[in-house]
N, C-alpha and C positions, 0 to 999 in steps of 0.2 A: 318549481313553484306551482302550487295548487292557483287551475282559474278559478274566478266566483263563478257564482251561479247567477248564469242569465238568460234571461229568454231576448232573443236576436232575432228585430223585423229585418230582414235583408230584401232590397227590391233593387233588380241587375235585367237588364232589358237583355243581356248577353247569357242565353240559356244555357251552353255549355259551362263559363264561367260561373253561374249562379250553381248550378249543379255541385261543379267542384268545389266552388268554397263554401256553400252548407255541408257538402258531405264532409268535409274537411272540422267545418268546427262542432257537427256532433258529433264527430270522431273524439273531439275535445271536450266532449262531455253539456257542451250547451243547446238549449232548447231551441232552434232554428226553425223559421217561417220565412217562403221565399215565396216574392211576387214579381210580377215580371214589367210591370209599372208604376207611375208614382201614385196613378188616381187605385191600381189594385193595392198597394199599399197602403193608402189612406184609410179604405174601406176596412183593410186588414185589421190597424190600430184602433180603430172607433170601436171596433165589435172585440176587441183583443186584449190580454197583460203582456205589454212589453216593457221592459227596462231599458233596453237599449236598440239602439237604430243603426243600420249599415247602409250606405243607399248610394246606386252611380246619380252621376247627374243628365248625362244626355240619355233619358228617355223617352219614349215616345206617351202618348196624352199627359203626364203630368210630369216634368222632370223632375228633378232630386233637389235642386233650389225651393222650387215649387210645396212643393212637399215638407222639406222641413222647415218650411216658414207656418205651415200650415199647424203641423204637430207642436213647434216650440210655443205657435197659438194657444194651443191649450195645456202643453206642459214644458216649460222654461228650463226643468231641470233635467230632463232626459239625457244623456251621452247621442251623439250623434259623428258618425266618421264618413267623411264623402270617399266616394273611391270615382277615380274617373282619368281621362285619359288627356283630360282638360292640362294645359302646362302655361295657359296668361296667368300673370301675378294676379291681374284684375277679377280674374274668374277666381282667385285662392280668396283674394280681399271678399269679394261678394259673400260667397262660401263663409268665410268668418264671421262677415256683421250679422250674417242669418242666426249663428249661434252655432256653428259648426266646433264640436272640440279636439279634431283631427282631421287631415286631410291626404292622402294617397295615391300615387299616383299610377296608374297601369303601364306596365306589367308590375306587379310587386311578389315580394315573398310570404308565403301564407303563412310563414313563421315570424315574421316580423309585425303581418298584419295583427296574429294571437296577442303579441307583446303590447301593441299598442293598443287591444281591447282594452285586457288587463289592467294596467295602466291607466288610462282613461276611465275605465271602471272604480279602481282605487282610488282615485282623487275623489269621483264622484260619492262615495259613502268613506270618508272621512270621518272621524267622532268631533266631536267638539268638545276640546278641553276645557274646562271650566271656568281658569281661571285665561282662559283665551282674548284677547283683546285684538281682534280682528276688524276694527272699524278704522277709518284713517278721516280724518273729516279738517277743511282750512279753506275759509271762507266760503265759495260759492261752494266748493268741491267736497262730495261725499262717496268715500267707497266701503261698502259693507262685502268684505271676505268670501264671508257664506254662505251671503244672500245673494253673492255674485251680482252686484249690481252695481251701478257707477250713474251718481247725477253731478252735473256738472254746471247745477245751475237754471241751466236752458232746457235740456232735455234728459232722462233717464237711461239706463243703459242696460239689457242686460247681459250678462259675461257670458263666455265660455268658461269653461275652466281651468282651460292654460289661459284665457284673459286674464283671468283672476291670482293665477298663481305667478304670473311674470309681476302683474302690476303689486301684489304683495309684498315679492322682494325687493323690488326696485323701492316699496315707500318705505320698508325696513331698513335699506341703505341710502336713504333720503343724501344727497348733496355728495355722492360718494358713486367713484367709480366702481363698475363691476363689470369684471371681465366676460367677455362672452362666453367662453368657451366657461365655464363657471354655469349660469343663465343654462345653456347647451343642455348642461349633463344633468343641471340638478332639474329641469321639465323633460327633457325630450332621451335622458338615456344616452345620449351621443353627442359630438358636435361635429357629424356628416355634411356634408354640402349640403343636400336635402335639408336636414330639418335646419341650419341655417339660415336658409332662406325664406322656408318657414316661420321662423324666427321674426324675421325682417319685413311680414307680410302683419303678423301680429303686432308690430311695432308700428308699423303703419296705421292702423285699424285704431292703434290706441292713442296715438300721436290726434287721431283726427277728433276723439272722444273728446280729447285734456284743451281741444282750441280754443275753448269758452274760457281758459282759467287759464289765463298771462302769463300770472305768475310760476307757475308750471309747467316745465316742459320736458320730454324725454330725448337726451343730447348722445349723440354717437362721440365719444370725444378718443381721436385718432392716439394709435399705441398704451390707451386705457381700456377702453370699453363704452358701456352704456351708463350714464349717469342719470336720474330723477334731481334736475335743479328744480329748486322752490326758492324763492326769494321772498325773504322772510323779513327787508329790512326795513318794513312799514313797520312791522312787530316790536324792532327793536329800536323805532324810534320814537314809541310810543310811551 
């Protein structure tokens, strides 16, 4: 599989690391820029054309939290993957509300890391089919696809792009169980422990979105899967 073309901010406080995995993905053909903190990073992107972001989190003056709250500041839609050696859920969950669209955890395989640019990259330049109907909207609740955003009433959201593509098909199988292992293959490729739980971190994150809207909720429903209930019977006693 041919990768796109990208140009890669990677900022690794870990110099040998940083070394090996830029030499590694211009070996793979993309345009690589490596800093060795979040605030040399930041400076990198202002003055810089990146498309996409790689970035650990524990670094020294600006971490990687820090940093892509900073850049999603001024571009929402960037790709961004944390690599880090961080393993609390809490630290995955933070990492996600940031607008994080993958997350890695050290030691990984630098072939696996390629697959999940890829990947992540692919989702991110999508076309838009024309006769696409990608809005979902029921009462307070509004979620726009490819605008990647989610208002909920209260406050506005903006996705990731596995936010976006979980909560898709969940509202495509509105009131309908869907197996996980389903969910697993058709976002992440696999249904490994890893991204599992990744999975379950994501569901969290969105669980906590949908609290403003009642009638909504994302249910683990045991020996089925994950269901999108919506209670609909104000509607239909209208």
């Amino acid at each position: 599989m041919r990768n796109l073309d990208l140009s890669i901010l990677v900022a690794e406080d870990d110099l040998n690391l940083g070394v090996v995995l830029s030499t590694y993905l211009r070996n793979k053909g993309f345009d690589i820029f490596l800093c060795k903190d979040g605030r040399e990073a930041l400076e990198a992107y202002k003055t810089g054309k990146y498309n996409f972001i790689i970035t650990d989190i524990m670094m020294p003056v600006m971490d990687g939290f820090e940093l892509a709250k900073e850049i999603r500041s001024d571009n929402p839609e960037i790709p961004i993957i944390f690599l880090t050696a961080k393993t609390m859920e809490e630290d995955r969950i933070k990492g996600f509300k940031i607008g994080a669209d993958d997350y890695i955890l050290k030691p990984f395989n630098m072939d696996e890391l390629l697959m999940r640019i890829n990947a992540v990259a692919r989702r991110g330049i999508k076309k838009i089919p024309e006769d696409a109907h990608y809005k979902y909207s029921y009462k307070n609740l509004e979620f726009d696809y490819f605008g990647r955003t989610l208002f909920n009433g209260e406050e506005k959201y903006s996705l990731s792009l596995r936010d976006a593509d979980l909560l898709r098909i969940l509202f495509q199988k509105e009131n309908e169980s869907i197996e996980r292992s389903h969910l697993l293959f058709k976002i992440w490729g696999s249904d490994s422990y890893f991204n599992s739980r990744n999975m379950d971190v994501y569901m969290t994150k969105l669980r906590s979105y949908l609290r403003a809207c009642p009638d909504i909720q994302i249910l683990n429903i045991r020996g089925e899967g994950i269901k999108l209930v919506v209670n609909r019977s104000e509607d239909a006693e209208k």
